[in-house]
Backbone as ProteinMPNN parsed JSONL, in Angstrom:
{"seq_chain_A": "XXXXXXXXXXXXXXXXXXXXXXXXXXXXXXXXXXXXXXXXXXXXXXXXXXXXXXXXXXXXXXXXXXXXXXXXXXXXXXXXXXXXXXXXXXXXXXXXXXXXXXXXXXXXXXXXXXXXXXXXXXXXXX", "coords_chain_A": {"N_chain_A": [[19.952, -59.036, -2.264], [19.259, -57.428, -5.239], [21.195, -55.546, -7.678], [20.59, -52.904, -9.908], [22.461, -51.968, -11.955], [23.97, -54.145, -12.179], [21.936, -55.667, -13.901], [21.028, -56.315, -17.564], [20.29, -53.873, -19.649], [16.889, -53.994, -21.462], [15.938, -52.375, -23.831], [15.854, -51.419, -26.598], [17.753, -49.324, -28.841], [16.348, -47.3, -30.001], [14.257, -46.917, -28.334], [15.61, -45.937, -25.876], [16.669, -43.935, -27.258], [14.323, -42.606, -27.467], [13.248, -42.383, -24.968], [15.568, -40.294, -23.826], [15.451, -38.318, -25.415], [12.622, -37.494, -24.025], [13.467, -36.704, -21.868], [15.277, -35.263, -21.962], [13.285, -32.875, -23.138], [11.93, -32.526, -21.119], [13.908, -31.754, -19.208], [15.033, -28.974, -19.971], [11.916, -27.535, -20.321], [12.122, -27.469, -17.717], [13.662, -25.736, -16.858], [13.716, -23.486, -18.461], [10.941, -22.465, -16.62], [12.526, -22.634, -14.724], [14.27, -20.339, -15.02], [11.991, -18.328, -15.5], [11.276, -17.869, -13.27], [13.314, -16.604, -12.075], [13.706, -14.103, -13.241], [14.749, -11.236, -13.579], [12.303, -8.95, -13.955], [10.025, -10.7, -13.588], [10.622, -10.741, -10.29], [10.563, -8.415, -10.075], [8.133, -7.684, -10.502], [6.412, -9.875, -8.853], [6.969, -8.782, -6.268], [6.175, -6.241, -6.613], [3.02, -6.877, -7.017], [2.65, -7.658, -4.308], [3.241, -5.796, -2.767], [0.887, -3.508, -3.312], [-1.148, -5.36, -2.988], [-0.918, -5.693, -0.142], [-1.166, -2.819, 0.48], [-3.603, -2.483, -0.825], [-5.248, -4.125, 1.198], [-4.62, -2.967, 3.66], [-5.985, -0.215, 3.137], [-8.808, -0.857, 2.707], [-8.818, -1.353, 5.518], [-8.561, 1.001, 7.195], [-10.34, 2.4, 5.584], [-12.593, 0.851, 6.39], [-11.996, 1.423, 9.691], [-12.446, 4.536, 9.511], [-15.083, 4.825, 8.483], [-16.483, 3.152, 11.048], [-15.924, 5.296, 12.406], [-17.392, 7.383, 11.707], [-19.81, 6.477, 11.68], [-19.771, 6.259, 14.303], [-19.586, 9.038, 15.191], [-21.683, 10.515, 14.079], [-23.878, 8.513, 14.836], [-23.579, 10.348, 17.418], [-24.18, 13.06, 16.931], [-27.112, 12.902, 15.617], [-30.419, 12.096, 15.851], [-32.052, 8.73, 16.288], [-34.161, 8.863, 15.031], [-32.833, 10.577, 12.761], [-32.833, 13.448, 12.789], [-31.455, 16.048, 13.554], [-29.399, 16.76, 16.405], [-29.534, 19.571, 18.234], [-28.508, 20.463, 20.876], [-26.175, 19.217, 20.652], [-24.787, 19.845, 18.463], [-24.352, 22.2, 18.148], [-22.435, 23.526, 19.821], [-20.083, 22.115, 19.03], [-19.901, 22.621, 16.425], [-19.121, 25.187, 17.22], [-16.675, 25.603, 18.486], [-15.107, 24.537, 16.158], [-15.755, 27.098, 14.531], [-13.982, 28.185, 16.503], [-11.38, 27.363, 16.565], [-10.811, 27.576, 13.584], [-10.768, 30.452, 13.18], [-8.723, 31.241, 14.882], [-6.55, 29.966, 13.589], [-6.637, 31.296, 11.406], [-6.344, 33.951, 12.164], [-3.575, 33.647, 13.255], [-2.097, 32.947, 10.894], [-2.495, 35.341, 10.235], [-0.48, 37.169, 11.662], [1.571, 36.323, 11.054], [2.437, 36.294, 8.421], [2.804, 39.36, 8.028], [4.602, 40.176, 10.392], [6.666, 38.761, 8.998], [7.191, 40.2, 7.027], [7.304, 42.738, 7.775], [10.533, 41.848, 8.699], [11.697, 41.642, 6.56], [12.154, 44.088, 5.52], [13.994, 45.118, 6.138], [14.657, 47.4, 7.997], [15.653, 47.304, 10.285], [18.4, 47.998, 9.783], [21.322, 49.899, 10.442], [22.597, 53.031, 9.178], [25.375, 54.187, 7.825]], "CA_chain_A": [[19.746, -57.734, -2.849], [19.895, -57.238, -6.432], [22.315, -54.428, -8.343], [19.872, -52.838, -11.238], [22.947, -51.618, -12.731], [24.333, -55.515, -12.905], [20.946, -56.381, -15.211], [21.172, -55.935, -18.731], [19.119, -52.59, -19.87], [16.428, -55.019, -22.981], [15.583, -51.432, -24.257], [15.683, -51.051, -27.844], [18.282, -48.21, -29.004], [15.118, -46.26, -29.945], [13.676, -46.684, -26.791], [16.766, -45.477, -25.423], [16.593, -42.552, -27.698], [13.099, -41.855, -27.275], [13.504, -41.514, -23.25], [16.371, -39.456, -23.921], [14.557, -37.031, -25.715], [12.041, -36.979, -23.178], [14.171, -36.061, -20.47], [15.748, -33.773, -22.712], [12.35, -31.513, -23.034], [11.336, -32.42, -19.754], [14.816, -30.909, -18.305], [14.359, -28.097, -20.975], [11.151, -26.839, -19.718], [12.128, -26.803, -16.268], [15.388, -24.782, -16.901], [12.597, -22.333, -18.634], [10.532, -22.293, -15.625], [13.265, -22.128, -13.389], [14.579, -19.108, -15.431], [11.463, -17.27, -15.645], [10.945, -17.51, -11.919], [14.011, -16.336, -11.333], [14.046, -13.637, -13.451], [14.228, -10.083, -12.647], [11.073, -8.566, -14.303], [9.147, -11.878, -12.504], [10.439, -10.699, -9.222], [9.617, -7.197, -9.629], [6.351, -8.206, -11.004], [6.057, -10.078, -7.688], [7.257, -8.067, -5.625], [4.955, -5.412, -7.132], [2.071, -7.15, -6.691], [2.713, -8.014, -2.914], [2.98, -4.34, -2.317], [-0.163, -3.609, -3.858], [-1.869, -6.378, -1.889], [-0.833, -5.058, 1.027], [-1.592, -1.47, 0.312], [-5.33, -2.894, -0.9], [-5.511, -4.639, 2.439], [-4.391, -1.162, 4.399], [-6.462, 0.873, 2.772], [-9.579, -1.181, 3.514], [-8.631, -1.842, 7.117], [-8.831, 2.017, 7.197], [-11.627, 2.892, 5.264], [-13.705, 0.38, 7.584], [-12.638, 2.279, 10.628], [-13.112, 5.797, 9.142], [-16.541, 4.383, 7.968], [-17.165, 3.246, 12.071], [-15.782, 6.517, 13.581], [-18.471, 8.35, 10.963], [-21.492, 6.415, 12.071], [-20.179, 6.798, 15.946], [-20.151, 10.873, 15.195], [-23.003, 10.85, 13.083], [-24.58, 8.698, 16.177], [-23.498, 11.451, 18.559], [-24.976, 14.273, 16.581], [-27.959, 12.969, 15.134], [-31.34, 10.901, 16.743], [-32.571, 8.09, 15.799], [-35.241, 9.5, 13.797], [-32.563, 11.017, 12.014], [-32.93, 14.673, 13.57], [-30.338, 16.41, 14.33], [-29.297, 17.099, 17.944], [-28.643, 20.635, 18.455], [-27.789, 20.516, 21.779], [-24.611, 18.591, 20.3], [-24.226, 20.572, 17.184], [-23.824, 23.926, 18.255], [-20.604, 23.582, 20.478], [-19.037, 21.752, 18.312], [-20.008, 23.975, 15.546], [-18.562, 26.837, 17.898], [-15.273, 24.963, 18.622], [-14.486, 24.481, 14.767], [-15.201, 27.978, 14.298], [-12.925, 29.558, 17.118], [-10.413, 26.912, 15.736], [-10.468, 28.377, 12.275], [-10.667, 32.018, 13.778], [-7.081, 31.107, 15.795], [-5.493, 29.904, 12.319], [-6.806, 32.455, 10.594], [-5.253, 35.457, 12.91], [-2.305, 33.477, 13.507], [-1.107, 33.204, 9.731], [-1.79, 37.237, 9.419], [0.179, 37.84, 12.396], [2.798, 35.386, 11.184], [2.391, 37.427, 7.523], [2.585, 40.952, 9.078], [5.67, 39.794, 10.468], [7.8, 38.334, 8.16], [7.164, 41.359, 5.888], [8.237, 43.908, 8.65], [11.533, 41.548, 8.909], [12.358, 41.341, 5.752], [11.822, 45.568, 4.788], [15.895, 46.098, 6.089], [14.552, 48.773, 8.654], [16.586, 47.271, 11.519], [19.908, 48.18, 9.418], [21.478, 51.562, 10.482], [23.383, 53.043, 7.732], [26.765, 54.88, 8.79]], "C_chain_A": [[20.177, -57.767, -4.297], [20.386, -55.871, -6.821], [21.761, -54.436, -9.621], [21.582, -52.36, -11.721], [23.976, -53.118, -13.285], [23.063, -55.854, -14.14], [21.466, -55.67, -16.426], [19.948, -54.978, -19.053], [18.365, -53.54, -21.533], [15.935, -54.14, -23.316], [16.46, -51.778, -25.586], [16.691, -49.7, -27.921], [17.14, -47.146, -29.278], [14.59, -45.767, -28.721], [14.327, -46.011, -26.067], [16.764, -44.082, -25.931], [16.206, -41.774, -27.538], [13.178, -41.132, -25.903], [14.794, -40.26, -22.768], [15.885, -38.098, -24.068], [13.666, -36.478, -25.155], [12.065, -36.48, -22.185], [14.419, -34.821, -21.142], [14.37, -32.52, -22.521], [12.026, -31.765, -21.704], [12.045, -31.339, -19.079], [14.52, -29.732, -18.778], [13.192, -27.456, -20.599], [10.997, -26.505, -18.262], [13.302, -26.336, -16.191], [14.351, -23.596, -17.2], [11.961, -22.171, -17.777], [11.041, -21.863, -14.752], [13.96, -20.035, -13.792], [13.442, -17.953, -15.584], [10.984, -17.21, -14.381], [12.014, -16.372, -11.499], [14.564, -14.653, -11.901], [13.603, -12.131, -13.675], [13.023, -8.982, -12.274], [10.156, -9.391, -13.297], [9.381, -10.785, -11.213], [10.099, -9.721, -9.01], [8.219, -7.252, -9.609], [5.752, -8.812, -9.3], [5.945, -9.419, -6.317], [5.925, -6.385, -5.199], [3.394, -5.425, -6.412], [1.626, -6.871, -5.265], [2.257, -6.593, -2.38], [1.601, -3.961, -2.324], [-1.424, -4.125, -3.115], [-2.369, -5.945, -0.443], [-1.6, -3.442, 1.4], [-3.463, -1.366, 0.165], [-5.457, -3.117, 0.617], [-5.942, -3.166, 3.84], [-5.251, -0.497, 4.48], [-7.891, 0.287, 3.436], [-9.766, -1.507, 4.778], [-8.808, -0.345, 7.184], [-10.098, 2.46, 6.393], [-12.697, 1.988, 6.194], [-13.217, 1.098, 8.992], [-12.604, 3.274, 10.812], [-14.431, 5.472, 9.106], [-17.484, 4.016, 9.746], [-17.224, 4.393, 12.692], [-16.739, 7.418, 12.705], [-19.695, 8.036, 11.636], [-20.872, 6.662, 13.92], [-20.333, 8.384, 15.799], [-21.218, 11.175, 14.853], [-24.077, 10.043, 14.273], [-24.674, 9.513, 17.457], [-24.326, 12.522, 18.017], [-26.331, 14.021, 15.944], [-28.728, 11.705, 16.091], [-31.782, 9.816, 15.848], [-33.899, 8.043, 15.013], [-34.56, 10.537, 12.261], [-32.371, 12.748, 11.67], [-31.864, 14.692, 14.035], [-30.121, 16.875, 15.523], [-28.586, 18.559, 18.001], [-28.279, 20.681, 19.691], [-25.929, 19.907, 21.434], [-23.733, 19.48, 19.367], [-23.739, 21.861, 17.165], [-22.446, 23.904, 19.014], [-20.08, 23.032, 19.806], [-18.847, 22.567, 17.285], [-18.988, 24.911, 15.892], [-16.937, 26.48, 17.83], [-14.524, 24.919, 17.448], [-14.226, 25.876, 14.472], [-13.788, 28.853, 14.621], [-12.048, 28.853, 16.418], [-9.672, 27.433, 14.662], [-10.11, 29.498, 12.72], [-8.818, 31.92, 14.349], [-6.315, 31.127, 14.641], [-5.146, 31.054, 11.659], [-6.028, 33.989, 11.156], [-3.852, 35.457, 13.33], [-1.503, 33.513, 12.18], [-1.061, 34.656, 9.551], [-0.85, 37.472, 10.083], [1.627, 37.173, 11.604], [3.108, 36.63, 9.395], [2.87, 38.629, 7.706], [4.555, 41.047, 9.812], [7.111, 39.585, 10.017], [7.409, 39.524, 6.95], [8.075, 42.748, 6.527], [9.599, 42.877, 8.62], [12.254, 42.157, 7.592], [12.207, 42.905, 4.757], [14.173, 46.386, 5.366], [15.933, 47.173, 7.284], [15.639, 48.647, 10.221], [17.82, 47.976, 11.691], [20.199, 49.783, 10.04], [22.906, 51.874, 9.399], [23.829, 54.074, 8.599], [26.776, 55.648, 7.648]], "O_chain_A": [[21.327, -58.095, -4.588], [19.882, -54.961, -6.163], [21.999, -55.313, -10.451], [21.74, -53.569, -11.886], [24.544, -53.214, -14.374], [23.413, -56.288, -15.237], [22.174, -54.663, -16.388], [18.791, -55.276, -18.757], [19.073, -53.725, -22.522], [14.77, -54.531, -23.383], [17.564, -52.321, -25.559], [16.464, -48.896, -27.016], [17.177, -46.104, -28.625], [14.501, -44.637, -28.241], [13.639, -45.253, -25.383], [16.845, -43.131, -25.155], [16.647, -40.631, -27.41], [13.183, -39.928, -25.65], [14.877, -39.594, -21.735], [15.864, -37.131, -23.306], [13.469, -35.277, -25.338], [11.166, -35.914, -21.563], [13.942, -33.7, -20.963], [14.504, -31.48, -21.877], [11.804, -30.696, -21.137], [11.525, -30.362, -18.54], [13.662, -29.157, -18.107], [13.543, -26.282, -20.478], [10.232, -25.724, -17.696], [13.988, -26.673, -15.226], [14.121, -22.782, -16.305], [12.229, -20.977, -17.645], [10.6, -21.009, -13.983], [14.017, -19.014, -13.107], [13.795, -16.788, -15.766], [10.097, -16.363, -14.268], [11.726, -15.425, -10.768], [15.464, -14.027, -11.34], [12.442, -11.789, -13.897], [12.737, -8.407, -11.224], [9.617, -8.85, -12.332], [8.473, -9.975, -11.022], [9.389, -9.531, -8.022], [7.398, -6.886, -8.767], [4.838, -8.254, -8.691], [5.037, -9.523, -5.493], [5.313, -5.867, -4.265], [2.8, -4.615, -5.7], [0.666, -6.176, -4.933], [1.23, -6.321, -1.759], [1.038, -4.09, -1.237], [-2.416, -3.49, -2.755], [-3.45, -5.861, 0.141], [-2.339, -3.116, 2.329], [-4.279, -0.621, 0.708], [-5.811, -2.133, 1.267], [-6.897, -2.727, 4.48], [-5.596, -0.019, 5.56], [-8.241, 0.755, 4.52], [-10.853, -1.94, 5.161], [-10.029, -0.412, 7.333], [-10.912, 3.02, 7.127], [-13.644, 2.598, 6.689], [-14.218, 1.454, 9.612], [-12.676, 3.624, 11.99], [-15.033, 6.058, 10.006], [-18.654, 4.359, 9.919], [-18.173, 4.722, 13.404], [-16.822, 8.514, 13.258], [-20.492, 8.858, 12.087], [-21.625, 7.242, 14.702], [-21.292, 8.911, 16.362], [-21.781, 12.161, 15.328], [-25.029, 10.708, 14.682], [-25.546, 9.429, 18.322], [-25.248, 12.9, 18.74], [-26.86, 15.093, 15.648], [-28.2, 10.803, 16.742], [-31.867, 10.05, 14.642], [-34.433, 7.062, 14.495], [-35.149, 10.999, 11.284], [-31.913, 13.222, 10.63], [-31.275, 13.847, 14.709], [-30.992, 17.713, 15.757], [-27.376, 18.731, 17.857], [-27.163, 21.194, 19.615], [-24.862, 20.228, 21.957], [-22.535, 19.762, 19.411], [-22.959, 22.439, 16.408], [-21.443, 24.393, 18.496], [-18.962, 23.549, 19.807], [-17.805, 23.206, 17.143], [-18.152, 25.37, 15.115], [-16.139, 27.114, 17.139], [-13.332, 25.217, 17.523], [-13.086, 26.251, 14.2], [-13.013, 29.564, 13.981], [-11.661, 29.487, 15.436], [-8.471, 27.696, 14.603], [-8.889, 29.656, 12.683], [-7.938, 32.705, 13.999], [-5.491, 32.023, 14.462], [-4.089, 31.627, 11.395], [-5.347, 34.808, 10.538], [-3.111, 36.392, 13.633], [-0.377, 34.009, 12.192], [-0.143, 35.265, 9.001], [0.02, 38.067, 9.447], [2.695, 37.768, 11.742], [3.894, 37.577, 9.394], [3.922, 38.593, 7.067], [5.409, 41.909, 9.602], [8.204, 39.992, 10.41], [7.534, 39.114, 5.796], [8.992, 43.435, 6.079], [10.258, 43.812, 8.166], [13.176, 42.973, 7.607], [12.158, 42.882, 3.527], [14.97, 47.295, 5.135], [16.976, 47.76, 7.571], [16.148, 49.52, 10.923], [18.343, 48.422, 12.712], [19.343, 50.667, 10.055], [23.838, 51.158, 9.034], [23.298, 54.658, 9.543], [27.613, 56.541, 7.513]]}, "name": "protein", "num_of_chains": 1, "seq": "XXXXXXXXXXXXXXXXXXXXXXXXXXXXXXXXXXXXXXXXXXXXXXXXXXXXXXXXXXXXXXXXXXXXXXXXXXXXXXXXXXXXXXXXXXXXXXXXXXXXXXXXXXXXXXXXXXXXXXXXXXXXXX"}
């Protein structure tokens, strides 16, 4: 087995210099690298992104199956000619209305209400 550090190094002090210096920027740009990975803007920046990514991803995983549950409704209420099915359309129609109709009489009552509370008339004055 030979022991490189028994041989004699037949480099030239230049040579010696030169590879010096090349380590030198070598190390030098990966201290800069390592520092702008590591540093805190970067990771928000990354961080950032990821989110983002994700949120893109999300959003299209939802808009494709809003986009199927449209054409299955829009295949329930309409024919394949593109005609609408009233046998379908009218109860549902009707159903939305009473719906609304319920909201609608339940916020007056709820209105109507909180107005009589809040008039004091309960109080009895001594």
């Amino acid at each position: 087995m030979s022991d490189t550090s028994s041989t004699p190094d037949i480099r030239t002090p230049a040579q010696i210099e030169a590879d010096i210096k090349r380590r030198r920027e070598t190390l030098a740009e990966t201290l800069d690298e390592i520092g702008a990975r590591v540093h805190p803007k970067t990771i928000v920046g990354d961080a950032k992104a990821k989110v983002v990514s994700n949120i893109d991803h999300t959003l299209g995983r939802a808009y494709v199956g809003v986009n199927r549950m449209v054409s299955d409704v829009r295949g329930q209420l309409v024919n394949e000619d593109g005609a609408p099915r009233l046998e379908r359309i009218v109860p549902v129609a009707l159903v939305v209305v009473g719906v609304v109709g319920l909201f609608a009489v339940g916020s007056r009552r709820g209105a109507v209400g909180s107005r009589r509370g809040s008039s004091g008339s309960r109080l009895r004055k001594r």
